[in-house]
N, C-alpha and C positions, 0 to 999 in steps of 0.2 A: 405629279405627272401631267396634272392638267394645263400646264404653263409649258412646260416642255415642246422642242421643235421633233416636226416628223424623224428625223434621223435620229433626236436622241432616244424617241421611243422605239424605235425600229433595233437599237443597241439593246436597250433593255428587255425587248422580245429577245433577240438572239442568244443575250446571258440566258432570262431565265428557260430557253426550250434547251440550250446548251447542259445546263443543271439537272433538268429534267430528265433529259436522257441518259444523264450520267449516277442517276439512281434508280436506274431501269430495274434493279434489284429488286426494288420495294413498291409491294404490289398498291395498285391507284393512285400512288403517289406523283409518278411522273403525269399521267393523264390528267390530275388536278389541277399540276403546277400550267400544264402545255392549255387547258383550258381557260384558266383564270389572263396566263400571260396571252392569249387570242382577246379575249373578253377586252383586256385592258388596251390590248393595239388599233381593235376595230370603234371600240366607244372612243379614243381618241379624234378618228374621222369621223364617225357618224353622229355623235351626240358631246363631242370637245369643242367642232369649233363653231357647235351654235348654244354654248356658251356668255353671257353677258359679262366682258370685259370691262365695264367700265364699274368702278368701286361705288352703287348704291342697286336701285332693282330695277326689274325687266320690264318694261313695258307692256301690260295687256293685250298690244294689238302682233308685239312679237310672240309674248306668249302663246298666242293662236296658232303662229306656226311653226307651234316648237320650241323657242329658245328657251333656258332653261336660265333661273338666276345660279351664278357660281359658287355663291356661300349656301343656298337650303336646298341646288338640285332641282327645286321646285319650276312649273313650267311660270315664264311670267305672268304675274296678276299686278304690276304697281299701277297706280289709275289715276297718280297724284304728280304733276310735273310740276318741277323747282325752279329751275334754270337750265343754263347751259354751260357744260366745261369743257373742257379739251378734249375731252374723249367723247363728248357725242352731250346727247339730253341727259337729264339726271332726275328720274323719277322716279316715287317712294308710294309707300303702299298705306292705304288708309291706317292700319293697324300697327305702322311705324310711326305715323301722327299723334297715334292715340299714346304712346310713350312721351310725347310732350316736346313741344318746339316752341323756342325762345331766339328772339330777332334783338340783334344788339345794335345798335347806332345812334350817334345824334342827331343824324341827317331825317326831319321829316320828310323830304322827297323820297329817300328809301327806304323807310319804312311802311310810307304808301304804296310804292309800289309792290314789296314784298307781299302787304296785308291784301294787293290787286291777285296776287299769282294764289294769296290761301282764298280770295272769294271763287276763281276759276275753277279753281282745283274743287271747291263746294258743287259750283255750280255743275261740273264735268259729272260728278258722283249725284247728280241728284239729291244735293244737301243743302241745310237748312246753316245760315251764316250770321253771329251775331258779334258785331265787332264794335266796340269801345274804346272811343281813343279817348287822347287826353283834350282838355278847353282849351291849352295854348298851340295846337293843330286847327288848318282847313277844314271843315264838315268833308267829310269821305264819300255823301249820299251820290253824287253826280258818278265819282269814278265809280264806284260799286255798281249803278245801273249801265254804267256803260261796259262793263265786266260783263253784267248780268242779259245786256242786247242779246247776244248772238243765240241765246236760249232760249229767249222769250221771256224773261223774267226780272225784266225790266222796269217792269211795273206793280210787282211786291215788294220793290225795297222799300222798306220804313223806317222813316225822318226822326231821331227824337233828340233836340237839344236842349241841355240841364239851362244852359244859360238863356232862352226866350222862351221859360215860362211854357211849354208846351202843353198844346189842348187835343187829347188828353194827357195828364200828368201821369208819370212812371208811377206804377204803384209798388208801394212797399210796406213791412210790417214793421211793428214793436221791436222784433227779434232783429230786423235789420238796422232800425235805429243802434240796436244794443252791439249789433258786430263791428258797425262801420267809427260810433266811439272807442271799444277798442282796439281800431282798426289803425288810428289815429296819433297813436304815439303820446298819451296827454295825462299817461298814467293810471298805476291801480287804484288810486285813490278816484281818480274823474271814472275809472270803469265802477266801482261801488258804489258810489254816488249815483251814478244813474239808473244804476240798477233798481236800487229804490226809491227813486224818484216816478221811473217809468209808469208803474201801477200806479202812483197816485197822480198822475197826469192824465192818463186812460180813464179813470173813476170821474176826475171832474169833466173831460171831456165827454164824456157819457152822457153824464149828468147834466150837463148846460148847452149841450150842442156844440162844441166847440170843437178847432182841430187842436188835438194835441201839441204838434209843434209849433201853435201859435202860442201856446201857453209856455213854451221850456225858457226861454226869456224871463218873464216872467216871476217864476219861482224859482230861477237860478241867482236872481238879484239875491243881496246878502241879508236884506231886511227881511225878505218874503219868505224864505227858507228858514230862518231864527224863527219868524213865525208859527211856519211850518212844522217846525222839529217840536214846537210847544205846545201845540195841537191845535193852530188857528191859521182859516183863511181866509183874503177877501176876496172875491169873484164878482162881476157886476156891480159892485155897490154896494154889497151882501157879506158879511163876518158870520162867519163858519165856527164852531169851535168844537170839537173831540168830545170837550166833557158835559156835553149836553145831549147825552146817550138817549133824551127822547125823540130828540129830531133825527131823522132819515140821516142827513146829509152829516150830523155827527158822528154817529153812526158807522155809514159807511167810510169818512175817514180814520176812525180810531181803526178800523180793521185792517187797512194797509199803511198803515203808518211806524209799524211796530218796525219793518225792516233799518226803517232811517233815523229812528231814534237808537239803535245799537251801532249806527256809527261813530267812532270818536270823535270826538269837536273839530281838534287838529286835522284828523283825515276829513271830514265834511268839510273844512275851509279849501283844503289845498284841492282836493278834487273840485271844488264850486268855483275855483277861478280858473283854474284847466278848462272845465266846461263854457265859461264864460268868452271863449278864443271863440268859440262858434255858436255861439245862442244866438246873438243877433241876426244869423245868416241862418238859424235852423228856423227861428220864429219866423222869418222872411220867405221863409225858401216855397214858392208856388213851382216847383217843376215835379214834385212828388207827392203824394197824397196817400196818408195810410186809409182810406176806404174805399176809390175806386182809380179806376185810369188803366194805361197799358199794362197788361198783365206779363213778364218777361217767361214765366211759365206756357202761357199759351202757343207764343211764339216760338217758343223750343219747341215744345207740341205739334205744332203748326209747318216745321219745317221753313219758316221765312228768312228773307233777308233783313236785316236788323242794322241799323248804325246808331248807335247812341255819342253825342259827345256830350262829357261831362261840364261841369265850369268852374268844379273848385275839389280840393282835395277832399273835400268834407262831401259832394256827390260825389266821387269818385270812390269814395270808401263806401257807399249806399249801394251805387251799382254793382259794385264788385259784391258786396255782400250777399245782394240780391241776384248773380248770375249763381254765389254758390249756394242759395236756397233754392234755387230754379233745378240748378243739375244735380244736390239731393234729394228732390221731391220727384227727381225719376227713378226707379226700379233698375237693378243691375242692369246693364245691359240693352236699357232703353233709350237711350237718346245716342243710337249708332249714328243718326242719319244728321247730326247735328255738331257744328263747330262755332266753336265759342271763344272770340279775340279780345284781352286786354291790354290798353297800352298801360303799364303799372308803374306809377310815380313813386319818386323817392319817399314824397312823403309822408306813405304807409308803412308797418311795420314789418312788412316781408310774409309775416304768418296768414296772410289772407290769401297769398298767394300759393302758399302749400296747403292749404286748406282746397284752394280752386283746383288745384292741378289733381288731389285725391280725390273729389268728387266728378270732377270729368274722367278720373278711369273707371269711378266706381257707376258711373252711368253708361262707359262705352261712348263716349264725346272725344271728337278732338279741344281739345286745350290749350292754347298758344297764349304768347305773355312777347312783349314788348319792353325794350328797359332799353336805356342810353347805353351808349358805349362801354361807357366805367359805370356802375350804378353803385349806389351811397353802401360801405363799409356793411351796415345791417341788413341792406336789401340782400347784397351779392353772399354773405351768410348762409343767408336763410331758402337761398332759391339754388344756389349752384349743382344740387345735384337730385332738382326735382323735373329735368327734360332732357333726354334722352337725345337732341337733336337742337342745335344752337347757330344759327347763321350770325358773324359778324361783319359789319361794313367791312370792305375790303378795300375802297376806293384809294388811289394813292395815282403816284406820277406816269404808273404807266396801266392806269385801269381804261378800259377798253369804251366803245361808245356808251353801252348802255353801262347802267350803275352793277357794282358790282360786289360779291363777299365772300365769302369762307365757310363752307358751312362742314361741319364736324360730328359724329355721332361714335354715342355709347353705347349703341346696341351691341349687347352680345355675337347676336347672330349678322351681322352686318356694321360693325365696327367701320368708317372708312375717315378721311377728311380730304378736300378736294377747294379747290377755286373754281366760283362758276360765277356767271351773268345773271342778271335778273332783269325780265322778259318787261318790258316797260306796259306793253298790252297783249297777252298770249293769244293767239289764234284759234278759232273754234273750230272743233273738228270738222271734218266733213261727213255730209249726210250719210254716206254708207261705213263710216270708222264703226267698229266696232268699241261698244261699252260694257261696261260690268255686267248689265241688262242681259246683253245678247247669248251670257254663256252661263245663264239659270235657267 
């Protein structure tokens, strides 16, 4: 009935007062019918047609006066603007984000602008924005602060690029070395391998001052590891050896050493040249540091704006690792005030990305993920039914000035798909709009 023209519903009052009277017999029963059919004529006018028509949610600042969304009834509260379709704006509700949104294109211009309308929509809400694209994209730091002008906060965005070595370096752990290898596609045999290689790279590095990943080179070589597996090593100029249980440093390698000698020869070789695709680039790599530098934890914490661009697939599996350390190490429900953007290359195995997307709902984070248009056979597996909300390029012969796509959702409660614009630089409210703020 809610769809219904005044005269049809003016019909369907007359049937049912008509019915009503005509079981005048049976006592409250017409009076229930003759009430309900009043109730349903008059909600029509006074609460039907400030109703939200257009297929996603209502606007906060309608909400205020009244309109109600047509799928929950509810007064409007969405606080999050998308674009524009045909039937007016199309804005969604922090807690339909938090179901997971996935931006499909080739086109880096549009995905820039897409990732410009999630830092507004950050900024509009009072939230903290941490976006990760890929090294064969523009650095995003400039648009993001010009996103971020109209609020003032223009001057928290923070700069961090994999490729110039950045001072300070990202920091990360052991455990993120160990996610973004099997993150890597390079095999079970290269994830066992490293597994127990790790401890005994940590031990020497301990022990000599050294950084770990300047060492994984190193004893990934084929001589150093045969070595290695027979309980000797050189470090500095210095032969190490297990069976000389007097010395400290034998010592302490016979203790971590037991995991690597239970691996089979055959799986030790084929993992040790898997790993060897990126040793040179991890002994190299100065843009991360497992002991100190930017801590991505704090920054979730901190509410800031964030851009990191990676520079190779092997940082990109490190960060991504390390955003789902960051958004585990928060408590359910603790990082509401925080969105967290990946662009996610084909050439990870998909599983890091269902990994991220359950620890941003298990913290209360928005979530969002980037992929090309068509994304690679194993990505599109492993991801297609972990976001609830999916904009695809839509741009064709007859797309409209600004860029434009398709965006489609599997919410239950708000099922829609629609063609809209995406706003190239969204307009900031004006001083007396009402925010989320204003009705706590």
């Amino acid at each position: 009935m809610n769809d219904a023209t005044p005269k049809e519903v003016a019909t369907h009052f007359g049937i049912a007062t008509a019915l009503s009277f005509s079981a005048i017999a049976a006592p409250f029963v017409p009076e229930t019918i003759l009430a309900y059919a009043g109730y349903r004529y008059l909600r029509h006018f006074t609460y039907g047609w400030r109703t939200w028509r257009a297929p996603a949610r209502v606007p906060l600042h309608l909400g205020l006066r009244g309109y109600r969304d047509a799928t929950t009834r509810r007064r409007g509260d969405a606080s999050w603007p998308i674009g524009l379709a045909a039937t007016g704006q199309v804005w969604l509700r922090r807690e339909d984000l938090v179901q997971g949104l996935s931006l499909h294109s080739d086109d880096p211009e549009w995905h820039a602008q897409a990732i410009g309308i999630l830092v507004f929509g950050a900024c509009l809400n009072g939230m903290g924005a941490i976006i990760v694209q890929g090294a064969d994209t523009p650095m995003l730091t400039d648009r993001i602060a010009e996103v971020a002008k109209p609020f003032g906060r223009d001057i928290e965005v923070e700069s961090l690029s994999l490729e110039d070595a950045p001072r300070p370096p990202l920091r990360i752990a052991t455990s993120t070395l160990a996610a973004a290898i099997a993150d890597l596609r390079l095999g079970p045999e290269a994830v066992t391998l490293n597994q127990a290689l790790l401890p005994i790279l940590e031990m020497l590095a301990t022990r000599y001052r050294k950084n770990p990943l300047a060492l994984y080179e190193a004893f990934v070589d084929e001589g150093a590891l045969k070595r290695l597996v027979d309980g000797k090593y050189e470090l500095d100029g210095r032969t190490v050896s297990a069976e000389a249980s007097a010395s400290s440093e034998g010592a302490a390698l016979g203790a971590v050493l037991e995991p690597l000698r239970k691996i089979p020869e055959e799986i030790r070789e084929i993992g040790r040249k898997a790993l060897m695709v990126h040793a040179t680039e991890l002994a190299g790599l100065l843009s991360v540091s497992l002991t100190d530098g930017f801590e991505l934890r704090d920054a979730l914490a901190a509410g800031g704006l964030v851009c990191i661009q990676s520079s190779s697939p092997l940082t990109t599996a490190l960060v991504v690792a390390r955003c789902i350390e960051a958004l585990a190490s928060e408590g359910p429900g603790e990082a509401g005030r925080a969105l967290v953007h990946i662009a996610y290359p084909d050439a990870l195995s998909g599983a890091s990305a269902k990994r991220f997307r359950a620890a941003a709902v298990q913290a209360g984070a928005i979530g969002s993920l980037s992929f090309p248009a068509k994304p690679a056979n194993h990505i599109y597996k492993a991801t297609r039914k972990i976001c609830a909300l999916r904009i695809d390029d839509h741009t064709g012969s007859d797309a409209r000035t600004a860029l434009a796509g398709k965006i489609s959702s599997r919410m239950k409660e708000c099922s829609f798909a629609l063609d809209l614009q995406l706003p190239e630089a969204p307009e900031s409210p004006p001083p007396d709009a009402p925010t989320n703020t204003d009705i706590r």
